[in-house]
Backbone as a chain_set.jsonl record, in Angstrom:
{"seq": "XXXXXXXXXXXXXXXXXXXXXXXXXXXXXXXXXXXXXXXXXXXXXXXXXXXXXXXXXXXXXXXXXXXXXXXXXXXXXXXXXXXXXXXX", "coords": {"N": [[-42.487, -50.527, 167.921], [-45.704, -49.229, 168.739], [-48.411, -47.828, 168.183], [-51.404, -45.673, 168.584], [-54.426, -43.738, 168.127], [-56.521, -41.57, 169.167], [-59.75, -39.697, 170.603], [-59.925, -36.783, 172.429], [-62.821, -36.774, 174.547], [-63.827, -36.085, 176.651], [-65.606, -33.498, 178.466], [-63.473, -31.506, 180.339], [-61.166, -32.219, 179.2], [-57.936, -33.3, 179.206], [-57.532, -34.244, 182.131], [-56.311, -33.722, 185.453], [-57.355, -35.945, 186.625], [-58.239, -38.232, 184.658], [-55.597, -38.803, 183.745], [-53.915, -39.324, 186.32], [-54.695, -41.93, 186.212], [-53.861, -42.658, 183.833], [-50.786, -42.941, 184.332], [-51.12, -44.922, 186.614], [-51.717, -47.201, 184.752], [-49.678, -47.195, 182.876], [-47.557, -47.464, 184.866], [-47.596, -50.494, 185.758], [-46.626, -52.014, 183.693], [-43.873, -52.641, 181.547], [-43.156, -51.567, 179.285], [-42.018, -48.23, 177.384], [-43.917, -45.35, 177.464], [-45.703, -43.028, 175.74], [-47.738, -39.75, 174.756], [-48.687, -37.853, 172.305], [-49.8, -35.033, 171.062], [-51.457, -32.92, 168.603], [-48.932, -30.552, 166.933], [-47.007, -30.522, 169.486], [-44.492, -31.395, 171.333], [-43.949, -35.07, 172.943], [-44.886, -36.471, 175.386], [-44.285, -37.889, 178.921], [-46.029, -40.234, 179.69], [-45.84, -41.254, 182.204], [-45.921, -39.717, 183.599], [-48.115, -37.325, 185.231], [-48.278, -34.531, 185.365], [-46.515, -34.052, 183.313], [-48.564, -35.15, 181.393], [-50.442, -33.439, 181.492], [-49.727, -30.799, 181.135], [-49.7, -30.936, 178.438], [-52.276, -29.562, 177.671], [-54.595, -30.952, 175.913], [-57.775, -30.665, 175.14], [-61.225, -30.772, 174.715], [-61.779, -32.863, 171.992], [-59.425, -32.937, 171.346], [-57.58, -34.338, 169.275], [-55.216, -37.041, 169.704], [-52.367, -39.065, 170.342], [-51.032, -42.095, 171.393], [-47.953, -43.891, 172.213], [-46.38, -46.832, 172.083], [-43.175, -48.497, 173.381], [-41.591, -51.466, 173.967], [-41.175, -54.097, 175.399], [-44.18, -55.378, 175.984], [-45.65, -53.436, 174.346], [-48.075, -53.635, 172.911], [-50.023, -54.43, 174.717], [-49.623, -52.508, 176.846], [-50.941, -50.51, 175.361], [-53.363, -51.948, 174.148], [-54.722, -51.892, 177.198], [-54.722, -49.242, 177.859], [-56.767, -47.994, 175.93], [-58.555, -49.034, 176.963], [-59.014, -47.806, 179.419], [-59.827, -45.31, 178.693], [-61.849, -46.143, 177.122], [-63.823, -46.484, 178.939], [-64.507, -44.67, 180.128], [-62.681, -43.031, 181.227], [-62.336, -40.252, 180.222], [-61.62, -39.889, 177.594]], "CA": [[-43.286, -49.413, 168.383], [-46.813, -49.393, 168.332], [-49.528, -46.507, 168.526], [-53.377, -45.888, 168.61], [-55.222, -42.771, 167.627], [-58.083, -41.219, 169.703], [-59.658, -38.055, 170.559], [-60.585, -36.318, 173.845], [-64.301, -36.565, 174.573], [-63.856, -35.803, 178.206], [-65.773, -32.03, 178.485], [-63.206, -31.034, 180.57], [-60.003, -32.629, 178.593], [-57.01, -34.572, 180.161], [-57.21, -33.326, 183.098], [-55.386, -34.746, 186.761], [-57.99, -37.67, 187.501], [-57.634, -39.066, 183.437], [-53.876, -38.519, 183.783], [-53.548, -40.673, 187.329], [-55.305, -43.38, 185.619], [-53.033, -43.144, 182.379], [-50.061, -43.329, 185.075], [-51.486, -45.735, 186.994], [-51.676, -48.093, 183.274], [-48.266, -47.306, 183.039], [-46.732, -48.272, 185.814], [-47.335, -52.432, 185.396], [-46.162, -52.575, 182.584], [-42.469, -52.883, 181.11], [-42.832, -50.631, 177.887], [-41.946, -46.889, 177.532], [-45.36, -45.105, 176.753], [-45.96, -41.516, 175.341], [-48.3, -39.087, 174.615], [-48.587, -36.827, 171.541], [-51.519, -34.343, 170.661], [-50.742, -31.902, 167.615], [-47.328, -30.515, 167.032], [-46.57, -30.893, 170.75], [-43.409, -32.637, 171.842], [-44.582, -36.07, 173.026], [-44.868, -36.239, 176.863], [-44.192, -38.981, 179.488], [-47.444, -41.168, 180.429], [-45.561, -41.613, 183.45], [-46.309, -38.077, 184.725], [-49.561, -36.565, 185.201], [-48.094, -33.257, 185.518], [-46.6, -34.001, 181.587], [-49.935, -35.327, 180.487], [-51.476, -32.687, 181.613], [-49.359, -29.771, 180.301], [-50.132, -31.033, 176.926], [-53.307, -29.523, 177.422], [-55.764, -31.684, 175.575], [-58.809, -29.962, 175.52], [-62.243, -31.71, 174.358], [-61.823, -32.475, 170.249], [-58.335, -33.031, 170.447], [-56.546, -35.927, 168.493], [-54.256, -37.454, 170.895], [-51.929, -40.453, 169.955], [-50.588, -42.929, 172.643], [-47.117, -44.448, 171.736], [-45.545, -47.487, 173.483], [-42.263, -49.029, 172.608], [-41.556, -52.086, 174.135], [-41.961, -56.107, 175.648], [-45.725, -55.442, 176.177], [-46.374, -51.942, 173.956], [-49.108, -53.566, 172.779], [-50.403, -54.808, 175.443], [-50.243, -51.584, 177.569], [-51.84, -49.659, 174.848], [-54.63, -52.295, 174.856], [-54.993, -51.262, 178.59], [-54.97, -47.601, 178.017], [-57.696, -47.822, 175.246], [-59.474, -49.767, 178.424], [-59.309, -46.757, 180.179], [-60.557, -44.341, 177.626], [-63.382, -46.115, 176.484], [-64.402, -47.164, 179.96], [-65.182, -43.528, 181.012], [-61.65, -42.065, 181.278], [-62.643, -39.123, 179.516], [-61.007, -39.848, 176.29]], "C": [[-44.737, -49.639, 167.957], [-47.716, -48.36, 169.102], [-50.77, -46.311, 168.287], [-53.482, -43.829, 168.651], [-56.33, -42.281, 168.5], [-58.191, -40.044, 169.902], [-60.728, -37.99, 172.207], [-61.684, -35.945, 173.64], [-64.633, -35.907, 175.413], [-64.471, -34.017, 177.916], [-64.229, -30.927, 179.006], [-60.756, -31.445, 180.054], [-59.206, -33.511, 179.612], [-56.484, -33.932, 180.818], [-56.468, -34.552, 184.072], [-55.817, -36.075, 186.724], [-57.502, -38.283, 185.88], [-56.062, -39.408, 183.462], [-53.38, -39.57, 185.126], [-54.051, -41.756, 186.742], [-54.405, -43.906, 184.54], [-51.479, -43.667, 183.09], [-49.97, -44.425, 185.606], [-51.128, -47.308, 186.06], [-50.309, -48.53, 183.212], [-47.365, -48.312, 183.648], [-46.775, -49.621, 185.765], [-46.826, -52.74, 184.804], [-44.6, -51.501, 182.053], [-42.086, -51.44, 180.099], [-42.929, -48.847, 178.257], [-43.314, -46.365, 176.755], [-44.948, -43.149, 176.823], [-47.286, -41.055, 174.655], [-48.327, -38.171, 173.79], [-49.83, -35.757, 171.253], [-50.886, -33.128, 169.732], [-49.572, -31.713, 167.525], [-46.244, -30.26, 168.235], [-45.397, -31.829, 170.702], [-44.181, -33.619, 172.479], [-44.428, -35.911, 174.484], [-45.311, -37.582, 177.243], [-45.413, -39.177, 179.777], [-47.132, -42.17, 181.546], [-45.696, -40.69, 184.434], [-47.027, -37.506, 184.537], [-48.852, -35.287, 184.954], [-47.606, -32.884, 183.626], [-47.537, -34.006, 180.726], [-50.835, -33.772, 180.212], [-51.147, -30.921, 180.901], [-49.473, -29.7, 178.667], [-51.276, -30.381, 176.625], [-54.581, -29.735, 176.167], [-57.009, -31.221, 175.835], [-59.725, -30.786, 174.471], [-62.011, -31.8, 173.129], [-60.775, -32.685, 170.189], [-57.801, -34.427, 170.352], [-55.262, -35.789, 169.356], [-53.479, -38.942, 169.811], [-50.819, -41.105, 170.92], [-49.235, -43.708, 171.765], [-46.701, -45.19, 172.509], [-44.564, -48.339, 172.179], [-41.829, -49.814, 173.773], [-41.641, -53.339, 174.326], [-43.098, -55.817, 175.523], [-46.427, -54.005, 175.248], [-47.749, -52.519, 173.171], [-50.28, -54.041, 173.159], [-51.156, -53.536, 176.494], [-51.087, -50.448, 176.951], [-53.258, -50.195, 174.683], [-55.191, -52.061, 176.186], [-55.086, -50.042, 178.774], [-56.05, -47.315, 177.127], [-58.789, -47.952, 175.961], [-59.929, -48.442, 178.832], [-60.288, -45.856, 179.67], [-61.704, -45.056, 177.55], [-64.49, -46.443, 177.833], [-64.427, -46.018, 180.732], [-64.176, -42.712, 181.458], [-61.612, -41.045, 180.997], [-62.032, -38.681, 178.192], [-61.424, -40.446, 175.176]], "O": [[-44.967, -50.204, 166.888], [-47.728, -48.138, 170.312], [-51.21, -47.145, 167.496], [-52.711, -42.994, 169.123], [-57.306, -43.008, 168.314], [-57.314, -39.219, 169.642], [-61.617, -38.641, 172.756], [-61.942, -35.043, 172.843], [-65.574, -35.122, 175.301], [-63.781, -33.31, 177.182], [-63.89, -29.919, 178.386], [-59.673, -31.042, 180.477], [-59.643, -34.205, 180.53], [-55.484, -33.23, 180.671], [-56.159, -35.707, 183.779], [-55.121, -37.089, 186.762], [-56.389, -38.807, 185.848], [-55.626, -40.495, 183.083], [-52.574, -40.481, 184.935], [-53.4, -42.75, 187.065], [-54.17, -45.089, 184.294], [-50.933, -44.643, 182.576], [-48.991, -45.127, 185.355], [-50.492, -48.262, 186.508], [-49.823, -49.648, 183.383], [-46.767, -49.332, 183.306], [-45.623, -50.053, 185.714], [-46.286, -53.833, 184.975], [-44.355, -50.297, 182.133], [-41.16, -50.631, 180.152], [-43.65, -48.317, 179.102], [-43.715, -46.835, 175.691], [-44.287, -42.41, 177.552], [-47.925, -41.891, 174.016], [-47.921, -37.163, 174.369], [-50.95, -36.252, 171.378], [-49.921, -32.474, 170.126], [-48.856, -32.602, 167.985], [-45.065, -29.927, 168.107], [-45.398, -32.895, 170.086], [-45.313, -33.194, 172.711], [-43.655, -34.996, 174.77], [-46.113, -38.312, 176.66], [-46.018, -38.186, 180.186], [-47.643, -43.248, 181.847], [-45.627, -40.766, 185.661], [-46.902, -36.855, 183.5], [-49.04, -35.053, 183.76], [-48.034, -31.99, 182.896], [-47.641, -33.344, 179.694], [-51.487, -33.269, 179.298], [-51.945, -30.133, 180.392], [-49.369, -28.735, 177.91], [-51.591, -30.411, 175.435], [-55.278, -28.846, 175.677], [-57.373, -31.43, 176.992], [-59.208, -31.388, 173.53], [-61.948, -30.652, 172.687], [-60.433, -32.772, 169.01], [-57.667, -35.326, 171.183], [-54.55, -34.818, 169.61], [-53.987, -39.555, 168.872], [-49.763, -40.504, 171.117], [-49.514, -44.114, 170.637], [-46.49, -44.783, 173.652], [-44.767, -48.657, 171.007], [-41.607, -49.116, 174.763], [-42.22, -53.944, 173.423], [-43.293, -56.096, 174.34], [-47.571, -53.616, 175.479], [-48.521, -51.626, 172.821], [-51.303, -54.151, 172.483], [-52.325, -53.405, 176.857], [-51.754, -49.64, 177.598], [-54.242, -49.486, 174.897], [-56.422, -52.052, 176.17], [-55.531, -49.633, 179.846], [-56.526, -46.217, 177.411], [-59.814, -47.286, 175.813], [-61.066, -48.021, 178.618], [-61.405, -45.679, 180.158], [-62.699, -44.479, 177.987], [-65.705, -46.603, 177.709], [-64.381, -46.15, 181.955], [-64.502, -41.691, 182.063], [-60.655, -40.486, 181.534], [-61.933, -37.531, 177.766], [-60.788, -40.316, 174.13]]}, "num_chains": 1, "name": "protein.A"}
């Protein structure tokens, strides 16, 4: 298992468009990926509609989990996202 730390910058949090993109990540790759933010149950980062009920609002500590062949591969690719204007 392997996990990364970050925090929502995005003004308007992890909303739909961040959330198709984190999907998007997903999908190539092999490993099961999740989503935690406070004492939230962890939610699929295979479903926008999960991401997004987490509501993540600007400031919040998020943590990306992947367990698999490539988990640290696709979490290098989801950090991609984030720092590359994803809103995270």
């Amino acid at each position: 298992m392997t996990s990364s730390h970050m925090v929502v910058r995005c003004e308007h949090g992890l909303h739909a468009r961040v959330a198709a993109q984190v999907v998007n990540v997903v999908r190539d790759h092999e490993s099961e990926v999740f989503v935690r933010c406070g004492n939230c149950p962890k939610a699929s980062a295979c479903s926008i509609l999960a991401l997004i009920t987490l509501g993540a609002s600007e400031g919040t500590h998020i943590e990306i989990i992947a367990e698999g062949p490539d988990e640290a591969a696709v979490i290098k690719a989801l950090e991609g996202v984030f720092e590359g204007g994803g809103g995270v």
